[in-house]
C-alpha positions as CSV (number, residue, x, y, z in Angstrom):
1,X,99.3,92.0,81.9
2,X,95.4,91.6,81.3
3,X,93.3,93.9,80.0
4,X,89.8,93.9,81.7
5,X,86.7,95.5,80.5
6,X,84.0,97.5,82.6
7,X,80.6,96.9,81.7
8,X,77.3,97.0,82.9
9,X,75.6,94.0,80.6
10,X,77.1,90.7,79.8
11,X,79.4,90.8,76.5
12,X,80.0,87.6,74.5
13,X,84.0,86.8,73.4
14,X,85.6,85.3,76.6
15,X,85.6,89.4,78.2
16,X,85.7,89.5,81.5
17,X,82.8,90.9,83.5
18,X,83.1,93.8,86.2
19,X,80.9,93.4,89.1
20,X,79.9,97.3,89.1
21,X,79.0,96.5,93.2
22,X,83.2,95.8,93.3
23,X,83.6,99.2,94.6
24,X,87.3,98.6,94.9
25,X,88.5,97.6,91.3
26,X,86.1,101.0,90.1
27,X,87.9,103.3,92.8
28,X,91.3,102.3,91.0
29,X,90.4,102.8,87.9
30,X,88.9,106.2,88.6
31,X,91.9,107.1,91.1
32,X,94.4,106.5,88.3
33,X,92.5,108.8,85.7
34,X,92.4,111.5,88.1
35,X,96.0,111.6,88.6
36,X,96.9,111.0,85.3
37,X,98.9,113.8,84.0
38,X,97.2,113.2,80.3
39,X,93.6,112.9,81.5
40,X,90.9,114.8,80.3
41,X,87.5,115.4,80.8
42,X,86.6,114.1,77.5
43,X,87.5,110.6,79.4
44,X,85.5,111.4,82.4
45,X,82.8,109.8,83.2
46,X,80.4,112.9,83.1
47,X,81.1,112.7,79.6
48,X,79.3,109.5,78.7
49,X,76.3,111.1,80.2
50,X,76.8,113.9,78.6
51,X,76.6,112.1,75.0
52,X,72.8,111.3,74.7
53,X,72.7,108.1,72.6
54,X,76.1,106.7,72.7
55,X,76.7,103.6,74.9
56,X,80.1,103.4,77.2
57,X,82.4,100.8,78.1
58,X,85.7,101.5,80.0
59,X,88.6,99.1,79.9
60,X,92.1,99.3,81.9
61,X,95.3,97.1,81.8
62,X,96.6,96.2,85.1
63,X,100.1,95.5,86.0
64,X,101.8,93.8,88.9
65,X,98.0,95.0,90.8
66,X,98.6,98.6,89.6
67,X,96.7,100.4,86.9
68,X,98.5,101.5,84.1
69,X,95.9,102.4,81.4
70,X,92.3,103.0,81.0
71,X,90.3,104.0,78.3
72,X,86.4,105.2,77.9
73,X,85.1,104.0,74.4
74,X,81.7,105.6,73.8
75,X,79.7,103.8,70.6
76,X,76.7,104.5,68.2
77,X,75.3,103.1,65.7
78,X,76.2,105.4,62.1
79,X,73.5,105.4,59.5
80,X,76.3,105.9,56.8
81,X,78.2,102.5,57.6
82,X,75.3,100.5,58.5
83,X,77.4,99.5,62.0
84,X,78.6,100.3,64.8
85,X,81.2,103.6,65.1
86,X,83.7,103.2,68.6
87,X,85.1,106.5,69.9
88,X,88.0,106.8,72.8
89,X,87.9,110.6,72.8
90,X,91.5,112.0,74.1
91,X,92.4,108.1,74.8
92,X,93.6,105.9,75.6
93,X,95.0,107.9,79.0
94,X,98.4,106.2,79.9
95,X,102.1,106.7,78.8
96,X,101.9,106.8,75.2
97,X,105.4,106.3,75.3
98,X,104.8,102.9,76.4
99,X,104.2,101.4,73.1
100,X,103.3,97.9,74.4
101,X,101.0,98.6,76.7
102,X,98.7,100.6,74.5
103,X,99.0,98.4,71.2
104,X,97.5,95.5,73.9
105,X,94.6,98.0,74.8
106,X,94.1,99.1,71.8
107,X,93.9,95.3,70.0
108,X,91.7,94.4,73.1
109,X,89.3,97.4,72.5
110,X,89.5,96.4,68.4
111,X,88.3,93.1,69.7
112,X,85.7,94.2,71.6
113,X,84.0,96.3,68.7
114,X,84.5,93.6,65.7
115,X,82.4,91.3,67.9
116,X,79.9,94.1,68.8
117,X,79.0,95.2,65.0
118,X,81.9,97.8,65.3
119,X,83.6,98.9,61.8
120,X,85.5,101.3,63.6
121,X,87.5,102.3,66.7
122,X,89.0,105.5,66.5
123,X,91.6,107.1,69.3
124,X,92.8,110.6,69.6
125,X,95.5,110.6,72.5
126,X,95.7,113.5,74.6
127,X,99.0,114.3,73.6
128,X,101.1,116.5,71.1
129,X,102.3,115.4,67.8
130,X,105.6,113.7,68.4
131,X,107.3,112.5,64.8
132,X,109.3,110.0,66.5
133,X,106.9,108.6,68.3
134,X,104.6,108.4,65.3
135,X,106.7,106.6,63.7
136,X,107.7,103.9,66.3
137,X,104.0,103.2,66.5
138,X,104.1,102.6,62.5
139,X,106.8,99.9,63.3
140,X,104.6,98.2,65.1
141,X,101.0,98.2,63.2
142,X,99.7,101.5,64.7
143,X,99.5,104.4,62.2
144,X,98.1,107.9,63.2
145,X,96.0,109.4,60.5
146,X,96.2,113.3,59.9
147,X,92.8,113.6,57.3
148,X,90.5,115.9,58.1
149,X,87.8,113.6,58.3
150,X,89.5,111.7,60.9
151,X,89.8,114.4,63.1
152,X,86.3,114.7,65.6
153,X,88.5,117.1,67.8
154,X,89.9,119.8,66.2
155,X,93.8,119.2,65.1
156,X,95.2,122.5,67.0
157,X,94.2,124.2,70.1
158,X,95.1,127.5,71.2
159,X,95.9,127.6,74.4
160,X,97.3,130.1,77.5
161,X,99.9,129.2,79.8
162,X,98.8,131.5,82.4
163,X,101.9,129.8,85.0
164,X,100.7,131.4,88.4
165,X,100.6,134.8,86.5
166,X,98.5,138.2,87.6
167,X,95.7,138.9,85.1
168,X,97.6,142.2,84.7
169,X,100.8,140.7,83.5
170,X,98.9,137.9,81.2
171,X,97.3,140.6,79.8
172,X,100.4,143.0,79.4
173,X,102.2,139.7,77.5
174,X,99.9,140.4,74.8
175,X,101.2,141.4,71.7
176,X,100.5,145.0,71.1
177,X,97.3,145.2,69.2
178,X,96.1,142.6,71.3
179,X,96.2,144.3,74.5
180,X,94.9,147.4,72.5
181,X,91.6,145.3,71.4
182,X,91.2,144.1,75.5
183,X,91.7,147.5,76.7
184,X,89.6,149.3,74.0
185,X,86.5,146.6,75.2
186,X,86.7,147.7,78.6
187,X,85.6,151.3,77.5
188,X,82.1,150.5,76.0
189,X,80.1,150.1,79.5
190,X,80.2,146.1,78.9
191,X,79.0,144.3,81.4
192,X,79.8,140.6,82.4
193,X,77.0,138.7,83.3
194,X,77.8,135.0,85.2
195,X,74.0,133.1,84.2
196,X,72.6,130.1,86.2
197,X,70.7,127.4,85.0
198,X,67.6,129.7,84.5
199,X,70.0,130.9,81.3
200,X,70.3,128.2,79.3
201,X,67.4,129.7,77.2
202,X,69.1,132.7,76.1
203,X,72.5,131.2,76.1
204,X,70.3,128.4,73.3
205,X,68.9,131.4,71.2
206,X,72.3,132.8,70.8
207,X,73.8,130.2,69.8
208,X,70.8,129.3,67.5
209,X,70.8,132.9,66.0
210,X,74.2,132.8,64.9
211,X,74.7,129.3,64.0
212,X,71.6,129.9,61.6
213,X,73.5,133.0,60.1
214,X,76.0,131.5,59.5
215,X,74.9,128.0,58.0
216,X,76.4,125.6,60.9
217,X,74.6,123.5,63.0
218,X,74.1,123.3,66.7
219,X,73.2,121.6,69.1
220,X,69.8,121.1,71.0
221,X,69.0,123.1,74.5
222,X,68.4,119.5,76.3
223,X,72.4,119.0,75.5
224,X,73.3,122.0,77.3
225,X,70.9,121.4,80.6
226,X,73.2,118.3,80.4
227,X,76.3,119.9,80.2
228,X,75.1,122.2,83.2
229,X,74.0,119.7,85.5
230,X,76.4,117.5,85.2
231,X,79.7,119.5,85.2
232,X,77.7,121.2,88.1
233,X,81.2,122.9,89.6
234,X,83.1,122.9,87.3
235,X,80.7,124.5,84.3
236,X,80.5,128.3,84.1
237,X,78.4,130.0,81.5
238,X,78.7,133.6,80.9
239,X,77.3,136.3,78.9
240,X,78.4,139.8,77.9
241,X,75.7,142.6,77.9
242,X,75.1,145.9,77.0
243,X,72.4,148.2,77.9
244,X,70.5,145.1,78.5
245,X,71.1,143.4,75.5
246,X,72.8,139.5,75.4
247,X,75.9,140.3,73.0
248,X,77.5,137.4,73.2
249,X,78.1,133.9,75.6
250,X,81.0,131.6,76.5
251,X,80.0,128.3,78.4
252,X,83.8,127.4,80.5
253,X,84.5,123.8,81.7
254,X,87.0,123.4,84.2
255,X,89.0,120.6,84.4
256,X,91.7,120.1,87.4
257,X,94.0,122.9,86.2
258,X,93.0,123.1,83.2
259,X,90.0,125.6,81.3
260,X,88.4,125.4,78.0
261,X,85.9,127.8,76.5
262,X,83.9,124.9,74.9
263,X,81.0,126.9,73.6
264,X,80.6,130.1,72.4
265,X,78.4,132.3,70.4
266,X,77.7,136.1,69.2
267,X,74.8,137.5,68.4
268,X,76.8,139.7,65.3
269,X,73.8,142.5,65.8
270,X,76.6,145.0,67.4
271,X,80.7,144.7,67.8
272,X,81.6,146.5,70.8
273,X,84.6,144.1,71.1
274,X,82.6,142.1,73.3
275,X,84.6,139.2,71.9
276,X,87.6,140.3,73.5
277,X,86.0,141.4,76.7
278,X,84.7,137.6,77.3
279,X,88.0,135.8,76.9
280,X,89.6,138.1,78.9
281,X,87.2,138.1,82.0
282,X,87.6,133.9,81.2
283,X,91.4,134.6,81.4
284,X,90.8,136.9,84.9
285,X,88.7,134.2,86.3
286,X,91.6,131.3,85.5
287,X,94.2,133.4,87.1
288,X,91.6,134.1,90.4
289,X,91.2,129.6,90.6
290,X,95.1,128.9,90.5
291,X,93.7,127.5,86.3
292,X,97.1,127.4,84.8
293,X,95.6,126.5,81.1
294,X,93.1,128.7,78.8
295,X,92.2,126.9,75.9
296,X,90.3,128.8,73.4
297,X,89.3,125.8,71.9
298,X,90.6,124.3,68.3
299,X,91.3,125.9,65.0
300,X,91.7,124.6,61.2
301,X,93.8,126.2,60.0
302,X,97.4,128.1,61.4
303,X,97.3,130.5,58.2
304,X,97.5,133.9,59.4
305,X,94.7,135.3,56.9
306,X,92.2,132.9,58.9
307,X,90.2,134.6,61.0
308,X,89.0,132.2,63.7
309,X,93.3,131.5,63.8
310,X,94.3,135.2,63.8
311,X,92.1,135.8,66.7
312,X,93.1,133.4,69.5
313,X,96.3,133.8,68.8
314,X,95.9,137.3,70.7
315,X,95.0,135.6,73.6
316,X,97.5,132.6,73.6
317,X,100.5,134.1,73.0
318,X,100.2,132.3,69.5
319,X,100.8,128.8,71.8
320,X,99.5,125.9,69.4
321,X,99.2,122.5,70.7
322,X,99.8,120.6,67.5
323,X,97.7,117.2,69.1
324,X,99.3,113.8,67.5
325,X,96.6,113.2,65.6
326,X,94.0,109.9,65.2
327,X,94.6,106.0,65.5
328,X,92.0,104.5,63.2
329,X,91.3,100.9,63.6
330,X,89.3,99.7,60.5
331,X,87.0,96.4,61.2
332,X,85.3,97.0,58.1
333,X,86.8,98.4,55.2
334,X,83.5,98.9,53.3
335,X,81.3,100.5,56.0
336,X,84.6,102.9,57.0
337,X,84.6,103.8,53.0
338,X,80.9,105.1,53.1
339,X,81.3,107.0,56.8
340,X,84.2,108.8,54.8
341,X,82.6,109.0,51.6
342,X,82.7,113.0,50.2
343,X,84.4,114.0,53.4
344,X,87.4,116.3,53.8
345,X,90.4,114.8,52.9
346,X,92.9,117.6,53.8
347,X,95.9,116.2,55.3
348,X,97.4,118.1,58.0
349,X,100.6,116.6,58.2
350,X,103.0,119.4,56.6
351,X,101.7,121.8,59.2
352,X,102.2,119.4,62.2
353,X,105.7,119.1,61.1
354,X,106.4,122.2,60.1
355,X,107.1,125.4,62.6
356,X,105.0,128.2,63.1
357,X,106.3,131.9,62.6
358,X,104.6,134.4,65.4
């Protein structure tokens, strides 16, 4: 097997060099990924143009002429560590199961970084947490971290197996009070509103107005004219209104068969249960496009008395993906102790092991 490394400038260590005008070697890598049961759009191209200010590389391992696993490593430069931070977000895509194959991409990809100023390369697999499996990489080097501050994704999703299902009948699988809080939204004159690109603005001052309240940060309005342009098809941005007024926005991607509400935003002036209204008009547009999966996007916490937690679940039929959590490769123990320095150190392991009551 050889691992090979995509890349648009010349890169010192013995790497080998893709000739970006080989239109053949790029057309497998990208016809693997796309038929990759474990591929997400976090490895998809659009997402490294998405990311304003981190650099790409893409590398694959190829056996007997066949693609077997590929990886998208976006990097950028921390100001805590002084180097260089490498990112495979929801990589390496390939069976994880094959333990030899990925410990060669991952060394390859550790490689790579130590010789690029990289202190660390850090992989979240698109896959959920299997002990076993775990453990069998531990045998051999690899050890998946469960700290909060490893985490850039969010350790459990919530997510809707719609499975070919009518709106109606995803809705009437609800437990009771949630189909209570859906039905009760649809009484208030709400009004769902599908914006263009004309409504990034508003769908920015949202955002901005409740992310102030609240004490989080957000992102810039150039980031989402990104998003929208180029997700193009598969982006959908949507607003709930009443008697004019914005209440509240969700911006969908779309991702083969598979949906997540990535942003979202209330303006907390009114609650009409315009909440509930939005994911369920998300839901009824999944179940119109043959989207088997709704994912309301990640949570911290599985306690009940959580809010953000006690919410989705309504939607989800309380279905947690519990992901398998983050391979960190230190290059440089020093730098990776100031980029963690003061930073959540919950460990999340008991609840990934542990079973969830509805």
């Amino acid at each position: 097997m050889s691992a090979i490394i995509i890349y648009n400038e010349l890169i010192y260590g013995g790497y080998m060099r893709l000739n970006i005008n080989d239109k053949e070697k790029v057309k497998k890598y990208w016809d693997f990924f796309y038929n990759h049961p474990s591929s997400s759009f976090y490895q998809d191209k659009i997402w490294a143009l998405i990311k304003n200010g981190w650099n790409s590389d893409y590398f694959y391992i190829e056996k007997n002429n066949e693609v077997i696993a590929v990886a998208q490593v976006l990097s950028i430069y921390n100001s805590e560590a002084k180097k260089n931070l490498f990112y495979c977000p929801r990589g390496p895509v390939s069976d994880l199961y094959d333990i030899e194959t990925n410990i060669e991409l991952i060394n390859e990809i550790k490689n790579f970084a130590k010789k690029n100023n990289g202190f660390l390369v850090k992989f979240d697999p698109n896959y959920e947490y299997d002990e076993k499996l775990v453990n069998e990489y531990k045998k051999h080097g690899i050890e998946f971290c469960h700290k909060m501050y490893s985490y850039v994704q969010f350790p459990f999703s919530m997510m809707l197996d719609i499975n070919g299902r009518k709106f109606e009948d995803v809705i009437q699988s609800f437990s009771k009070n949630g189909r209570k809080q859906v039905r009760k939204s649809y009484k208030q004159d709400l009004e769902l509103y599908v914006g263009n690109r004309d409504d990034i603005k508003t769908f920015h001052e949202i955002t901005a107005d409740m992310c102030e309240r609240k004490g989080i940060t957000y992102r810039p309005i150039d980031y989402y004219y990104r998003l929208y342009d180029n997700f193009k098809d598969n982006a959908r941005m949507t607003f709930v209104k009443y008697k004019n007024e914005f209440l509240s926005c969700s911006f969908l991607i779309t991702f083969k068969d598979y949906a997540i509400a990535l942003y979202g935003a209330d303006n907390l002036n009114i609650d009409l249960g315009q909440s509930y209204f939005l994911d369920a008009e998300e839901i009824r547009y999944c179940c119109e496009n043959n989207i088997r999966y709704y994912d309301l996007g990640g949570v911290k916490s599985l306690d009940i008395n959580d809010g953000l937690y006690r919410f989705k679940r309504k939607f989800t039929n309380n279905n947690i993906i519990k992901w398998i959590g983050n391979i960190e490769c230190i290059i440089d123990e020093d730098s990776y102790q100031k980029f963690i320095e003061n930073k959540d150190d919950r460990d999340y392991t008991p609840e990934l092991k542990g079973n969830i009551a509805d």
